[in-house]
Steps between C-alpha positions, in 0.01 A plus 500: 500500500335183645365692770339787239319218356256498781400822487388483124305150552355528800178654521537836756273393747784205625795705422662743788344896561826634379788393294809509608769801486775316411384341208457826319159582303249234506494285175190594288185311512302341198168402680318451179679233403731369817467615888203233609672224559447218769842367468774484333789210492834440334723182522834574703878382414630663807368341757186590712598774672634780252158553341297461864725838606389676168192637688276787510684711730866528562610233813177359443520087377115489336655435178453169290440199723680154388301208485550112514724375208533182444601348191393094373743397253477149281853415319388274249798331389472351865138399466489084459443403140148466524374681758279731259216443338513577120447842452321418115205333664153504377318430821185761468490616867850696401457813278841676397485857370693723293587859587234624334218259661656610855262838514220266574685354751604845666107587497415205676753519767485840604170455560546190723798704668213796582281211635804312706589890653110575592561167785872528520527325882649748687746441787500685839839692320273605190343745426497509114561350168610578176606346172607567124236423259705261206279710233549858286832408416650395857523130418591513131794708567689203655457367140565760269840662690699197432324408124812636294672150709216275533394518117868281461424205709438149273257338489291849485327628849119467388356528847512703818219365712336146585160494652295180619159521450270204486313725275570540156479875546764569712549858417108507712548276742571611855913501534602182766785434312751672271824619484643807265892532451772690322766364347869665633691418209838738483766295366761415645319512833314200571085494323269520766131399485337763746185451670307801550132417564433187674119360609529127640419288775681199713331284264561684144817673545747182432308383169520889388862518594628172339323678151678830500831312633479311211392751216797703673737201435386445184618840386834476642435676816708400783317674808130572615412722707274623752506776770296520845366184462236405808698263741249235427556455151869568538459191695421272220678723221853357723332130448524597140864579569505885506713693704337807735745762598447907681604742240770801583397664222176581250343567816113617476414851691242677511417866650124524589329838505208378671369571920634191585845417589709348259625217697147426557449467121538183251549462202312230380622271182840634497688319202684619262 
């Protein structure tokens, strides 16, 4: 079934002359809605190999391609008293933002991701680039599936977003750095702030960090999370006491539909 999927998002031009005998009739197409697509990814519990053999051809392993996954993890409870700021600060260079003053946020940063693409610095081993836009839905999701959960947690979870901005309008301001999360709360599993956009720099990221850790803790959360974090921030994010670990599972793969080779292909801001 995986391998069907191909042949139904793919546009023609990438896919194979003929499809194959064994697999019976080809699946239908639906080109006026689906069939153009660049890529398409999925995240993989079985390891990286099962979904890379669900190609476009029997024998043939051009299926989904697994990519780095790493995972940064902050246990609070092991955190020194002190060692984050207080989340209920006033200081005017740090905007929070409610679900509903995210979309702004989305705008902005899609944008700045189309920008950061057009000079991605290519490697010798690249030939591409590609990313998820957090907008139309993609980002809020992470909210919304687990808000039957979430809507439980005391003292109530007012914000999902924290922006610094010397300027008071944030939501205009170009995006140096912010961070967007989900909250993972699914009782009696352990509730888990996750990260899943993330704009800093050596010299931001451990004041925005110590902010969410401590809005997290305030609400009873015991972990915080981040995944594929760049190795120079993960760097000072273990000064701060975190823990950085390869995943075996969750894994991010992608198929790409493009000219270029897939393992010649990144995907670029791959979070959660």
């Amino acid at each position: 079934m995986m391998r069907l999927l191909h042949w139904v998002l793919a546009p023609q031009s990438s896919l194979p002359k003929d499809f194959p005998d064994e697999w019976g009739t080809p699946p239908p197409r639906y080109d006026d809605r689906v069939g153009d697509a660049a890529f398409s990814i999925l995240y993989s519990d079985i390891g990286p190999e099962f979904y890379q053999r669900t190609g476009t051809l029997p024998g043939r392993n051009d299926g989904w391609l697994a990519q780095r996954a790493s995972t940064t993890v902050w246990d609070i409870s092991s955190l020194e008293k002190g060692a984050c700021l207080d989340a209920t600060s006033t200081e005017t260079s740090w905007r929070w933002f409610t679900n509903q003053d995210m979309d702004n946020i989305w705008e902005l940063d899609t944008q700045q991701m189309k920008a950061d693409l057009s000079v991605y610095p290519f490697t010798e081993t690249e030939d591409a680039a590609f990313a998820m836009h957090p907008g139309n839905g993609v980002a809020d999701y992470q909210i919304q599936r687990l808000e039957v959960y979430w809507t439980k947690v005391q003292p109530p979870l007012l914000y999902w977003g924290l922006v610094h901005s010397p300027s008071k309008d944030a939501d205009q301001s170009p995006l140096t750095t912010f961070a967007a999360w989900t909250v993972e709360y699914r009782p009696p599993t352990a509730n888990t702030l996750t990260i899943t956009r993330l704009r800093a720099t050596e010299a931001t990221f451990k004041s925005l960090m110590s902010r969410v850790i401590s809005y997290a803790a305030q609400h009873g959360i015991s972990k915080v999370v981040i995944w594929n974090l760049d190795q120079s921030l993960s760097n000072l994010a273990s000064e701060m006491g975190a823990q950085t670990f390869d995943r075996t599972e969750n894994l991010p793969s992608f198929k790409w539909y493009g000219a270029e080779r897939g393992s010649r292909v990144t995907w670029a801001f791959n979070e959660k």
